[in-house]
C-alpha positions as CSV (number, residue, x, y, z in Angstrom):
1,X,-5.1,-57.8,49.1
2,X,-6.2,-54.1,49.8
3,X,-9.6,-53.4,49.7
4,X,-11.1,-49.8,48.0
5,X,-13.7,-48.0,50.2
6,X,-16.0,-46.2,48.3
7,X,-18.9,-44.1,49.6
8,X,-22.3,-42.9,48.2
9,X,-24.8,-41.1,49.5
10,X,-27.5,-42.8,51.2
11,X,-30.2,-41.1,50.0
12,X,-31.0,-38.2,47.4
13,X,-30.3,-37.3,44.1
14,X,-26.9,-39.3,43.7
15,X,-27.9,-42.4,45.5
16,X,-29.7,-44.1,42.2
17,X,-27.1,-43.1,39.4
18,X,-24.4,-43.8,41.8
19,X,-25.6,-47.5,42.0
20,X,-26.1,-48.0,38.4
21,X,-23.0,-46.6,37.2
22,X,-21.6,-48.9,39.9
23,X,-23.6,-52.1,38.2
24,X,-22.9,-50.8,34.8
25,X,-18.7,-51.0,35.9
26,X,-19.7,-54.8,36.3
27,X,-19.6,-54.2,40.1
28,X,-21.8,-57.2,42.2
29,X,-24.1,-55.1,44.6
30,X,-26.2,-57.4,47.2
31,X,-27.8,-54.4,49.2
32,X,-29.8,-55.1,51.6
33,X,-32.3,-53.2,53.5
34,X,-30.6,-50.7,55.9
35,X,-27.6,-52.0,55.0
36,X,-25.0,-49.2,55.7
37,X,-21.6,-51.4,54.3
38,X,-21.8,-54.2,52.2
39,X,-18.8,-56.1,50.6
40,X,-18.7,-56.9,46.5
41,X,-17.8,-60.2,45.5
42,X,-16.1,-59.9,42.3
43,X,-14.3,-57.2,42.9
44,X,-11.5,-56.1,45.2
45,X,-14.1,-52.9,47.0
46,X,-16.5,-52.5,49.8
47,X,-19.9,-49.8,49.3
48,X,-20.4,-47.8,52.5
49,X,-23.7,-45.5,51.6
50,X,-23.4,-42.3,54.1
51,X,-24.8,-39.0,54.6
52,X,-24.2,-37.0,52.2
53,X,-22.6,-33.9,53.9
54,X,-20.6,-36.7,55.9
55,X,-18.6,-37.9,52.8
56,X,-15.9,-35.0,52.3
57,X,-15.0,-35.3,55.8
58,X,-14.9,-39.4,55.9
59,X,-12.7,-38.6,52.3
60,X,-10.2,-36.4,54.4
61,X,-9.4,-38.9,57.0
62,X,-9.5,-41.6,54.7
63,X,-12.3,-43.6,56.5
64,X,-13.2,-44.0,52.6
65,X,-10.8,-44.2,49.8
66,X,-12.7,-43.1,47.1
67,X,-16.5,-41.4,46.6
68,X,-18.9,-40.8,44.3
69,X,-20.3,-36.9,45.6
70,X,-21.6,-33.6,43.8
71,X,-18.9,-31.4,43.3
72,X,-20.7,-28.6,44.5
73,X,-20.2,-30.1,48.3
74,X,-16.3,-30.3,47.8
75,X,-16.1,-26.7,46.8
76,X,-18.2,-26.0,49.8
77,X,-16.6,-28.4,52.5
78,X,-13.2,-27.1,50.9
79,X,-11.2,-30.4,52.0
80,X,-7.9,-31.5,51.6
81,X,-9.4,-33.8,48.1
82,X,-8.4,-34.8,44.7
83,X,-11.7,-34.9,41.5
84,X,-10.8,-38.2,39.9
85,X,-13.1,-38.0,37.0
86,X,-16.4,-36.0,36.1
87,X,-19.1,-38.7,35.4
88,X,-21.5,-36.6,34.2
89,X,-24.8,-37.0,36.0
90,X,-26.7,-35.4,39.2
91,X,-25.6,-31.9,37.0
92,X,-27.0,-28.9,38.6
93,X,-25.6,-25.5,39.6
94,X,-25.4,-22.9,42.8
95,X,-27.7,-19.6,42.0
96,X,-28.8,-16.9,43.1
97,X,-32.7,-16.4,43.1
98,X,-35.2,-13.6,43.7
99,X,-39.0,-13.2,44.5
100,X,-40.5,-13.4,41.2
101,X,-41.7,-10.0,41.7
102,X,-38.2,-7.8,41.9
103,X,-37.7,-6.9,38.6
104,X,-33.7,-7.0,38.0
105,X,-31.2,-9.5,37.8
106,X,-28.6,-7.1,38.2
107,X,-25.9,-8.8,41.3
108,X,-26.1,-5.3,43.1
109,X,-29.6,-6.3,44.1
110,X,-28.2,-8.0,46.9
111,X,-25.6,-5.0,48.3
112,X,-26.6,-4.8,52.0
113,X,-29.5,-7.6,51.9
114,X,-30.6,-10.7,53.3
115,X,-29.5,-14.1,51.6
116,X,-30.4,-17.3,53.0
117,X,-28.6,-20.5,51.8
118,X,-27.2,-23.9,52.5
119,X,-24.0,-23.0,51.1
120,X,-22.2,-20.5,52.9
121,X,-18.8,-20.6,51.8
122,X,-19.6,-20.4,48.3
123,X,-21.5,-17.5,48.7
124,X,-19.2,-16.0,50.7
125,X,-16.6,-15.8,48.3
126,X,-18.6,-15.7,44.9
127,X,-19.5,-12.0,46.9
128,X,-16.2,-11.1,48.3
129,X,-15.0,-11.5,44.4
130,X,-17.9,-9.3,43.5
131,X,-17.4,-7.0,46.2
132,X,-20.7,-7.4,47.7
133,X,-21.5,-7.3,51.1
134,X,-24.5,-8.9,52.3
135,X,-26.0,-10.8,55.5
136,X,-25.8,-14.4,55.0
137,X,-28.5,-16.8,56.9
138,X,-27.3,-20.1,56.9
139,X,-30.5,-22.7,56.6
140,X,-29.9,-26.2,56.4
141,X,-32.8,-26.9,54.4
142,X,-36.3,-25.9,52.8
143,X,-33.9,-22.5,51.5
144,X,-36.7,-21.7,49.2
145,X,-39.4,-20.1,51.8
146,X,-37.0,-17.7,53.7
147,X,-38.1,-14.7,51.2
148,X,-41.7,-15.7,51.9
149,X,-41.5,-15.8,55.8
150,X,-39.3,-12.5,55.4
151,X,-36.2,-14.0,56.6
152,X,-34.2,-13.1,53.6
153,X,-34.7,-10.8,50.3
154,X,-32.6,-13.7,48.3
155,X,-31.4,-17.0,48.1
156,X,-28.6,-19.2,47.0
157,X,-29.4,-22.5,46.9
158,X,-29.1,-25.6,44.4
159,X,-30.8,-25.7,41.3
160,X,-31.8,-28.0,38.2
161,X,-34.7,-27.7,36.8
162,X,-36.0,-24.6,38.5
163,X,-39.4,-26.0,39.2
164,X,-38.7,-26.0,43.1
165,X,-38.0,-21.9,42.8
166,X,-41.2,-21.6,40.6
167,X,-43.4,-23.0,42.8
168,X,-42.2,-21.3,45.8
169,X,-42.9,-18.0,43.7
170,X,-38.9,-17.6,43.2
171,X,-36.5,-16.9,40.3
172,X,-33.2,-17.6,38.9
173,X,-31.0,-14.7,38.4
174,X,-27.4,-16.3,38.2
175,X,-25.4,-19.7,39.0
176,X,-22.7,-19.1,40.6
177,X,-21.4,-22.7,39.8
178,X,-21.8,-25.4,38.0
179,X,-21.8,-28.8,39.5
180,X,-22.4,-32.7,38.4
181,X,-21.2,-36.0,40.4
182,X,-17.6,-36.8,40.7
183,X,-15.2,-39.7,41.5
184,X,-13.0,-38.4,44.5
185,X,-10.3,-39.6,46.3
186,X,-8.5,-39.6,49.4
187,X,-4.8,-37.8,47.9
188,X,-3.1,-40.1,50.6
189,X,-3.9,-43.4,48.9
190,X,-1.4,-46.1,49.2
191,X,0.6,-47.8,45.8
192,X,-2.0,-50.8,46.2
193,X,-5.2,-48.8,46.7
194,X,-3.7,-46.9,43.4
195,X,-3.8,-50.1,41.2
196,X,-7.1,-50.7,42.5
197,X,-8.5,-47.1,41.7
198,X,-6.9,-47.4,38.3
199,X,-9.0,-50.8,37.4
200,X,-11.9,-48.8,38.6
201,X,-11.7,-46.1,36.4
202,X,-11.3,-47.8,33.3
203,X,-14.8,-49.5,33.4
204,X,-15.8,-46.0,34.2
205,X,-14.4,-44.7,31.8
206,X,-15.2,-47.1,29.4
207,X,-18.9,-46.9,30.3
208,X,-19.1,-43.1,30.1
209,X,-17.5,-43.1,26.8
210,X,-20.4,-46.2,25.2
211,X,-23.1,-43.7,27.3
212,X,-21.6,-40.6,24.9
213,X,-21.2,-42.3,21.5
214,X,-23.5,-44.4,19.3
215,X,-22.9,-47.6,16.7
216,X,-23.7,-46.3,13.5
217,X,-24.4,-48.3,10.1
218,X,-25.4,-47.0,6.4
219,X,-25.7,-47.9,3.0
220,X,-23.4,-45.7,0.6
221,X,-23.2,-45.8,-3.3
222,X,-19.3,-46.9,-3.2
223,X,-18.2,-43.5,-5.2
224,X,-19.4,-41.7,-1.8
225,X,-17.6,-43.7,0.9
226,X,-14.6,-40.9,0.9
227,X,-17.1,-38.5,1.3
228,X,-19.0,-40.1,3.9
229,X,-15.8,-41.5,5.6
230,X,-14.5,-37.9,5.7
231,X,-17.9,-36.6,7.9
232,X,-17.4,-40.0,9.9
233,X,-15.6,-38.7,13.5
234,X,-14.3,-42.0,14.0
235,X,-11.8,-43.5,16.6
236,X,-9.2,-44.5,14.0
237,X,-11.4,-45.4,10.4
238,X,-14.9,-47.2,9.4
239,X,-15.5,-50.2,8.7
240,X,-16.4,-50.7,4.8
241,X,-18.4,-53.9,3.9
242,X,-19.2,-54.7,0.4
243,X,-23.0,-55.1,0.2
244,X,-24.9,-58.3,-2.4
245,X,-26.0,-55.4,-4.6
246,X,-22.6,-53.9,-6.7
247,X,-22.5,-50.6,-6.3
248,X,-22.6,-50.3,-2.7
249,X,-21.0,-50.8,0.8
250,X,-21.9,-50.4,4.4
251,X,-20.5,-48.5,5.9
252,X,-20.0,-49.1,10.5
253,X,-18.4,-46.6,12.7
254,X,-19.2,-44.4,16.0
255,X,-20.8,-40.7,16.5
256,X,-20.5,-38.5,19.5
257,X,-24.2,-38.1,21.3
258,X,-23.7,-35.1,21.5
259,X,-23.1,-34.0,17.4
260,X,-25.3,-36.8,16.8
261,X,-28.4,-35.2,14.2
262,X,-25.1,-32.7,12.7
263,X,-23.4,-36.2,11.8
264,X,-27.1,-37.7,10.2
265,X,-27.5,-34.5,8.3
266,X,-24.6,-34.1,6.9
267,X,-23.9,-38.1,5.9
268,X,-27.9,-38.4,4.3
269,X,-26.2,-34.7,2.4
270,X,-23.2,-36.7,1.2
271,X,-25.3,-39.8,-0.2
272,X,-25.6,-42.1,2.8
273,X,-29.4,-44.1,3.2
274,X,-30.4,-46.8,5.4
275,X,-28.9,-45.4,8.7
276,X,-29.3,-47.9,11.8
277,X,-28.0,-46.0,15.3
278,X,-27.4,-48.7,18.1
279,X,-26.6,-47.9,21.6
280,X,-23.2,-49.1,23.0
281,X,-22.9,-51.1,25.6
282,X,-19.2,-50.9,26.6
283,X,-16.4,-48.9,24.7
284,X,-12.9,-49.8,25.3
285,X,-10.2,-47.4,23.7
């Protein structure tokens, strides 16, 4: 039987949340130290953890099947590679950034300057787009201090939180993307590798969906379980169980994280009490 070759960075921001989404997909990781390939045991896939601006590349040739890497770096890299599915961590974005001290955020700031960054062919288009011409320095690292050293008058580098910029007396003026970890894939995978990929990605896809949603349980008077059941965004219906006490039912069913306190409001509104939220573990649809 075929084996799927998955990479994931080494090292840096991905390499953590890579190996838990991996675990949480019910994958068996034995990793030891320095341990640059390892095999899984219960399932049909083998880890290799590599540099990180070494993946698109190892993608392209198929040296790996399938990798978990920013999307940011395929844009850049530009290779010949299909997104799989977004998975919703590691998010960031490309931006532009300024001395704290210039005083507008306005793009033509940057007609005929200096921009330092790590991501040159992003820039370089973002600009051509904006018809901007400007002298890209290409640093592949520490971006931040080029305005202080008087290297550049900009930067375009990655950014999360912006407390990297701050410190380095910088600031955000626009993202020019936004990025966040992928699943990608060689395009030239064979049937069997397929099948493989497609087992994968429904335990993804069942564990970003329990990460998104939350098991929710009330108490309702029964003359508001329409009501309630109408502000309920369920999968198909909830679950109504009649309660000791007449006169009431609980009510089960699942929110979205992300219109989770809209949902509360609005069911305590429409009579519900007693709300319990539990995390889900799994979610199969």
């Amino acid at each position: 039987m075929s084996t799927l070759k998955i990479a994931i960075q080494k090292s840096g921001r991905l390499y953590e949340e890579s190996l838990q989404l991996l675990k949480d997909c019910g994958i068996s990781i034995n990793n030891g130290k320095d341990q640059l390939k390892i095999s899984v045991d219960n399932f049909p896939m083998e880890i290799m953890f590599l540099r990180n601006s070494d993946i698109p590349q190892y993608l392209e040739d198929g040296v790996v099947d399938i990798a978990i890497v920013g999307e940011n770096l395929l844009v850049e890299k530009k290779k010949d590679i299909a997104v799989v599915h977004q998975l919703g961590f590691s998010k960031c974005r490309v931006s532009l950034a300024v001395p704290k001290d210039v005083d507008t955020d306005d793009l033509q700031y940057f007609q005929g300057k200096k921009i330092a960054t790590s991501y040159p062919n992003t820039l370089k288009e973002f600009l051509s787009k904006n018809k901007i011409s400007a002298d890209i320095h290409v640093i592949s690292g520490s971006v931040e201090i080029a305005p202080n050293i008087g290297l550049a008058d900009g930067i375009c580098d990655i950014v999360s939180s912006g407390s990297t910029l701050f410190k380095n007396g910088l600031r955000e003026t626009l993202a020019i993307l936004k990025s966040e970890a992928v699943l990608a894939k060689n395009p030239k995978l064979n049937a069997e590798k397929e099948m493989i990929l497609d087992k994968f990605l429904f335990r993804i896809k069942a564990v970003l969906k329990a990460k998104n949603s939350k098991y929710i349980l009330m108490n309702v008077p029964n003359d508001k379980i329409e009501a309630v059941a109408n502000v309920l965004p369920v999968l198909k219906s909830p679950t109504v169980i009649p309660l000791a006490e007449e006169g009431w039912s609980s009510i089960h069913s699942v929110i979205d994280e992300e219109r989770f306190w809209e949902v509360i409001d609005e069911l305590r509104e429409n009579g519900a009490q007693d709300i319990l939220i539990i995390p889900i573990d799994k979610m199969v649809i």
